[in-house]
C-alpha positions as CSV (number, residue, x, y, z in Angstrom):
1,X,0.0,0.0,0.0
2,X,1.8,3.5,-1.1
3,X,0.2,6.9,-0.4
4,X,1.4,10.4,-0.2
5,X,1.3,12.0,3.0
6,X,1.8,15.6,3.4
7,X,3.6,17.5,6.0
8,X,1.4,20.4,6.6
9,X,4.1,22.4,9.0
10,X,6.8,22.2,6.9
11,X,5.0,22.0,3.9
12,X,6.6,19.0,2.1
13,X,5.3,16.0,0.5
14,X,6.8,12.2,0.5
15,X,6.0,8.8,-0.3
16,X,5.2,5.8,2.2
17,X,4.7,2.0,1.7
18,X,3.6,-0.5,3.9
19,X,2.5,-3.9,3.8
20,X,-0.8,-3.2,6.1
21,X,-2.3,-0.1,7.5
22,X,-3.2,0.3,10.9
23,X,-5.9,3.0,10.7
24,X,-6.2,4.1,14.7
25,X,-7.3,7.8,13.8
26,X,-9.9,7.8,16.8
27,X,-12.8,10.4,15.9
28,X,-11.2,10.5,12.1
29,X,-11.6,6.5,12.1
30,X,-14.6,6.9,9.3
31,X,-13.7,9.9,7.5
32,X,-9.9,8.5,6.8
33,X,-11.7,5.4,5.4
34,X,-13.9,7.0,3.3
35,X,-12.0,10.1,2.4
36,X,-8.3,8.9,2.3
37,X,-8.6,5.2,1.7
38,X,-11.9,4.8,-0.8
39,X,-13.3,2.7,1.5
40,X,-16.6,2.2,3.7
41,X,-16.3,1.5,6.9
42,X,-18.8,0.3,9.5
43,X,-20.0,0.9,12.2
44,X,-20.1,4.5,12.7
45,X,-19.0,6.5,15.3
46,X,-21.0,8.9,17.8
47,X,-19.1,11.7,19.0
48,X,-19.3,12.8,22.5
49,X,-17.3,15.5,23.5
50,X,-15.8,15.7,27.4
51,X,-14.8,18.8,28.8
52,X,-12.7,20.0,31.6
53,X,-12.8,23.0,33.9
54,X,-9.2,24.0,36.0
55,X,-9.7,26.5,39.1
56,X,-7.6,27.3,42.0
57,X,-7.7,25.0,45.1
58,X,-8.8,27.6,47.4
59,X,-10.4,25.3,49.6
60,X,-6.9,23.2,49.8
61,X,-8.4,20.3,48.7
62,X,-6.0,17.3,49.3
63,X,-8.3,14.1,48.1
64,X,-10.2,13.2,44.8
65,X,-14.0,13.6,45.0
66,X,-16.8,11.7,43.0
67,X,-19.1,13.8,42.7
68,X,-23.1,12.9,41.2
69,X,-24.8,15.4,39.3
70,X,-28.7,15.9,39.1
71,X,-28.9,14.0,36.0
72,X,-27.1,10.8,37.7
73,X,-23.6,11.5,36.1
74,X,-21.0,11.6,38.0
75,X,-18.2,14.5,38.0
76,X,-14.7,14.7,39.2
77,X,-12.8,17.2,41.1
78,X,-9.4,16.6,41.4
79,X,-6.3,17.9,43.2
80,X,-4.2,19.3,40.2
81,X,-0.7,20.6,40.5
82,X,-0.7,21.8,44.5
83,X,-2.7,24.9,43.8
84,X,-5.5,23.8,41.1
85,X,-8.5,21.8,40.8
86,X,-9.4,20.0,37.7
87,X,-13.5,19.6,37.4
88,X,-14.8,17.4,35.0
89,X,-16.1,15.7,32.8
90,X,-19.3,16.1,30.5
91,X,-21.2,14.2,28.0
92,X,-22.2,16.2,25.5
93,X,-23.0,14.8,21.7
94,X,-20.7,16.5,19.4
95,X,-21.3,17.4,15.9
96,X,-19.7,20.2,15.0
97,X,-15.7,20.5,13.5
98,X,-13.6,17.9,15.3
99,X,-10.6,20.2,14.5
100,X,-12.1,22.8,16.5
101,X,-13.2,21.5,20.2
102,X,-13.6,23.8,23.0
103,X,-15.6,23.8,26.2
104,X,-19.2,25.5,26.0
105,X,-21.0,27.7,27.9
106,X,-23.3,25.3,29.3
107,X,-20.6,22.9,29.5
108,X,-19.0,25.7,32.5
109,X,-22.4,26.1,33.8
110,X,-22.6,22.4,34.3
111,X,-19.2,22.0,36.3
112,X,-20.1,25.1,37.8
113,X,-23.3,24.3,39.1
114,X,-22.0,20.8,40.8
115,X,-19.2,22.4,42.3
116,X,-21.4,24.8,43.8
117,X,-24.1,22.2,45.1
118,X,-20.9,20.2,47.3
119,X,-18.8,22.9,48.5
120,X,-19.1,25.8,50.7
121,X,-16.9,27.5,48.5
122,X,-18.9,28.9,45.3
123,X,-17.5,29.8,42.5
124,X,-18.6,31.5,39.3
125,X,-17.2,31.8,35.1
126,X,-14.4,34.0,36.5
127,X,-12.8,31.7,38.3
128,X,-12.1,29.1,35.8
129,X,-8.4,29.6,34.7
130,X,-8.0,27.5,32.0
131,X,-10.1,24.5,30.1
132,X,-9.6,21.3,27.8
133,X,-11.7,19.5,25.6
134,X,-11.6,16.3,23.9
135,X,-13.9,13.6,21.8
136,X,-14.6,10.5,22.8
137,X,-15.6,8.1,19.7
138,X,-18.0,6.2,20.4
139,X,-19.6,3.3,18.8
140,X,-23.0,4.2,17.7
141,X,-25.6,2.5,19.3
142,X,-28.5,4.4,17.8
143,X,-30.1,6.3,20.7
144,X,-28.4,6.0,24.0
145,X,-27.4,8.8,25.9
146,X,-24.0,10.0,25.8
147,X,-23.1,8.7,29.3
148,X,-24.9,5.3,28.8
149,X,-23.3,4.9,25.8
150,X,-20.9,2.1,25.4
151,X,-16.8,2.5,26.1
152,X,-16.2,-0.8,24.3
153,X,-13.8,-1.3,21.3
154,X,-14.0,-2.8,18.2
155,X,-11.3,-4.1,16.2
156,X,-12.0,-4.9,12.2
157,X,-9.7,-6.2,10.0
158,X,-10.5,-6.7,6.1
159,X,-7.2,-8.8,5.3
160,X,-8.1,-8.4,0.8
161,X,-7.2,-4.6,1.7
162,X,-4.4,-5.3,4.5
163,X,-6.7,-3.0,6.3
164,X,-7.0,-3.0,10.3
165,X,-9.4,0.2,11.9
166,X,-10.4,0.8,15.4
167,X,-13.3,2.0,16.4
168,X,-14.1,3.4,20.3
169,X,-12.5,2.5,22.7
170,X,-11.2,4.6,25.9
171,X,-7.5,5.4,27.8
172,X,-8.0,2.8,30.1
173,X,-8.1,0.4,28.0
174,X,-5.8,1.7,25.1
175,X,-3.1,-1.2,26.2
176,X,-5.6,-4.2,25.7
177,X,-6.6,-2.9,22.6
178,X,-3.3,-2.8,21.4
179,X,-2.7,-6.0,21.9
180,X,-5.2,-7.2,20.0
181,X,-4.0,-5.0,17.0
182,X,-1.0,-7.2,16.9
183,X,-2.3,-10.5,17.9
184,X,-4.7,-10.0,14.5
185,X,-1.9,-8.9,12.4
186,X,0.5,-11.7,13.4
187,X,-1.7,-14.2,11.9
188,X,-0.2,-12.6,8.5
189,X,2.8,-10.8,9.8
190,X,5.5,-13.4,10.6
191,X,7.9,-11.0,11.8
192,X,5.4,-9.9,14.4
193,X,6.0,-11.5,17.9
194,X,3.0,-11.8,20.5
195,X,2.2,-9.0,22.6
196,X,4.6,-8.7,25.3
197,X,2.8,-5.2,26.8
198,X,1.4,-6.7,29.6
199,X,4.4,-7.8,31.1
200,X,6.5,-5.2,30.1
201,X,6.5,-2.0,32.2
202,X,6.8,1.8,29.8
203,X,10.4,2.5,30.8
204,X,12.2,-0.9,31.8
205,X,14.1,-0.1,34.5
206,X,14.2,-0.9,38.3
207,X,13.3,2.5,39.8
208,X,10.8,3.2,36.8
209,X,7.9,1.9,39.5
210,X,9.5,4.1,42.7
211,X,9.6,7.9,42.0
212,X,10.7,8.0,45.8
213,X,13.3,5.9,44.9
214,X,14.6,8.4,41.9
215,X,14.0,11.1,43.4
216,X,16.8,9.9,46.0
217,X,19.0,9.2,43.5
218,X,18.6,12.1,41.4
219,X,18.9,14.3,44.6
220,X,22.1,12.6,45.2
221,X,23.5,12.9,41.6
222,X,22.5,16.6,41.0
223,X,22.2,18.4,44.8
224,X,22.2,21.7,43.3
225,X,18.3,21.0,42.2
226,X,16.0,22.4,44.8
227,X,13.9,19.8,45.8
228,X,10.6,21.0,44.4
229,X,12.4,21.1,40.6
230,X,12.9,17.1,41.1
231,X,10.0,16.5,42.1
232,X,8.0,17.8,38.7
233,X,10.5,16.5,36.4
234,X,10.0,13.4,37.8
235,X,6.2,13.5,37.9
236,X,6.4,15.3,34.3
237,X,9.1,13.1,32.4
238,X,9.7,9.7,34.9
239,X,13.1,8.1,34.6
240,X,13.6,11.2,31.2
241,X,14.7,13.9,33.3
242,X,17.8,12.4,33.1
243,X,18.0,12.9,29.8
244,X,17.4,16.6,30.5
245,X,19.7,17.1,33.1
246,X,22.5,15.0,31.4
247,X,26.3,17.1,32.0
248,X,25.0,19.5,34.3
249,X,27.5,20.3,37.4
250,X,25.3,23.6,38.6
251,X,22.1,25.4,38.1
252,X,23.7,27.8,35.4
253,X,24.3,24.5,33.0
254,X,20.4,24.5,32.7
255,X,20.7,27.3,30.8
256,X,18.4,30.4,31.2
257,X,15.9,30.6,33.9
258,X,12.7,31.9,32.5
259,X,11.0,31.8,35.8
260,X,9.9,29.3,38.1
261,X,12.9,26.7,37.5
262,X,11.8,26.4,33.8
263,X,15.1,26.4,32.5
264,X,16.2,26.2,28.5
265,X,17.5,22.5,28.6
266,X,14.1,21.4,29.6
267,X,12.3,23.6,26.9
268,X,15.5,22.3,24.4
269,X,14.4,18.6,25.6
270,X,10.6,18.8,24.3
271,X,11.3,20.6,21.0
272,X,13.9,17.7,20.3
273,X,11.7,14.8,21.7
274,X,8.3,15.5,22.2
275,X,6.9,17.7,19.4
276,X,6.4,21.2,21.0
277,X,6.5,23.5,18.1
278,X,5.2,26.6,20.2
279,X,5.1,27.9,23.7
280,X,1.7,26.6,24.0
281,X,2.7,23.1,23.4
282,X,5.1,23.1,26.2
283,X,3.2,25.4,28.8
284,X,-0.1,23.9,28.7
285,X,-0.5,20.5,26.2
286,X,2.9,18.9,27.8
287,X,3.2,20.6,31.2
288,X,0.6,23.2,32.6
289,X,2.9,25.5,33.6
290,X,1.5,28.2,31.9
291,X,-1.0,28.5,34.5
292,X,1.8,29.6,36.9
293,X,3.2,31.9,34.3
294,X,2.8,35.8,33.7
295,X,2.6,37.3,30.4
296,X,6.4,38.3,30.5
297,X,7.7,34.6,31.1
298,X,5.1,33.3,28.0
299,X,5.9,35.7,26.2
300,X,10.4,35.0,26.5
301,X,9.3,31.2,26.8
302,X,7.6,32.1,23.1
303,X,10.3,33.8,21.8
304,X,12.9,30.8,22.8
305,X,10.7,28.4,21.1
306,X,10.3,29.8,17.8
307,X,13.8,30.7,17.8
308,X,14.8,27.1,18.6
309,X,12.3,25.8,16.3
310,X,13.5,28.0,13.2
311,X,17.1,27.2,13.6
312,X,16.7,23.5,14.2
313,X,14.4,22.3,12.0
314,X,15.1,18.8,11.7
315,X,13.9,18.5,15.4
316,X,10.7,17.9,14.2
């Protein structure tokens, strides 16, 4: 199977080939069949978009809550980052432009209004600092409501067209279905071994499954780090941070400090490996901090990025 695929940052075009396409494009799943592919696809999907509210833990909050709503859903508040509170989720069907998701009106009103009915704390549309939103795909069951509707997955596999697409399916259970992916394509793929995910932890080390445990040793390799620095690189990157602070005999080896211990070797570290292209990828899509940030830090953070972006393009 060839295709052209085109790189719509860098504007360049290329040619792939593979022996079978795995077509996981979650709420896309339909339209890459039909649009990209030539080919129909059942079932169809439902859209149902969730959305996210973040506010400051005023209350000091420590512990999760579960939280049911009037309409028997249940809602989530959430300890977020020592001084924030994540609210959330809805169920709201979606059919708008999937490329353009945000939270609603009534969608704040919602969080808002559940909030308000469990704590003694009210609070109102100014107080929500920052939201996400995202679309669950859904397998359409023809009438359910959004929150009845089923989180299963379905895996189909049309072997004339080498042809594998997913439809629904959830995070929690993004692992199984992965699994399965593979175990249908081995059948046909020789070179494919069995799924070895469940036995096999994301980063295979020994300390991977004790932060306390590197934490220690990162303290004791780099004592110059105040404590609270370790600690979210840790939480943010895991057994990466090493990769970050790789070399470094003092705080000035970070590079600049922009604030807040953000320093330009971490910055350097997601433009090279994790796909941040602007400040916004790094401050709020990979770590949040721009809710801790003024303008003046987003705005030096922004010019670092682009710079480092425009001179290095082959990060990307």
């Amino acid at each position: 199977m060839t295709k052209i695929l085109k790189d719509k940052i860098h504007n360049k075009e290329f040619h792939v080939f593979s022996k079978f396409l795995i077509n996981a494009s979650g709420a896309w799943v339909n339209e890459v069949c039909e649009k990209v592919l030539n080919y129909k696809m059942t079932p169809n999907l439902r859209l149902i978009k969730g959305s996210h509210i973040i506010i400051r833990n005023k209350l000091d909050v420590k512990n999760a809550f579960l939280l049911q709503h009037f309409d028997k859903r249940f809602v989530f508040v959430i300890p977020y980052l020592e001084n924030f509170l994540i609210v959330g989720t809805t169920d709201y069907e979606f059919d708008e432009c999937i490329e353009n998701v945000e939270i609603s009106e009534s969608e704040k009103h919602y969080l808002i209004d559940i909030f308000n009915t469990y704590f003694n704390y009210s609070i109102n549309k100014e107080d929500i600092l920052s939201s996400y939103s995202g679309i669950r795909p859904l397998i359409d069951d023809k009438g359910s409501k959004p929150q009845n509707i089923s989180r299963k997955f379905l895996i189909k596999y049309d072997k004339a067209k080498k042809l594998v697409s997913v439809f629904g399916g959830k995070l929690t259970t993004y692992r199984l279905l992965s699994e399965q992916v593979i175990d249908k394509l081995k059948e046909d793929l020789t070179l494919i071994k069995p799924s070895i995910s469940e036995t096999t932890c994301f980063i295979d080390s020994d300390v991977s499954s004790s932060p306390k445990l590197l934490y220690r040793e990162i303290h004791k390799k780099y004592p110059f780090l105040p404590k609270s620095f370790i600690q979210r690189l840790i939480s943010t990157y895991g057994e990466k941070c090493e990769d970050i602070l790789k070399g470094s005999k003092s705080l000035e080896d970070l590079g600049e400090d922009f604030g807040l211990n953000i320093f330009e070797k971490e910055i350097t570290y997601t433009v090279k490996n994790e796909f941040v292209m602007k400040a916004e990828d790094f401050l709020y899509r990979r770590t949040k901090l721009g809710l801790l940030c003024n303008d003046n830090q987003i705005q030096k953070i922004s010019h670092f990025v682009k710079r480092l972006v425009n001179v290095n393009q082959d990060f990307n």
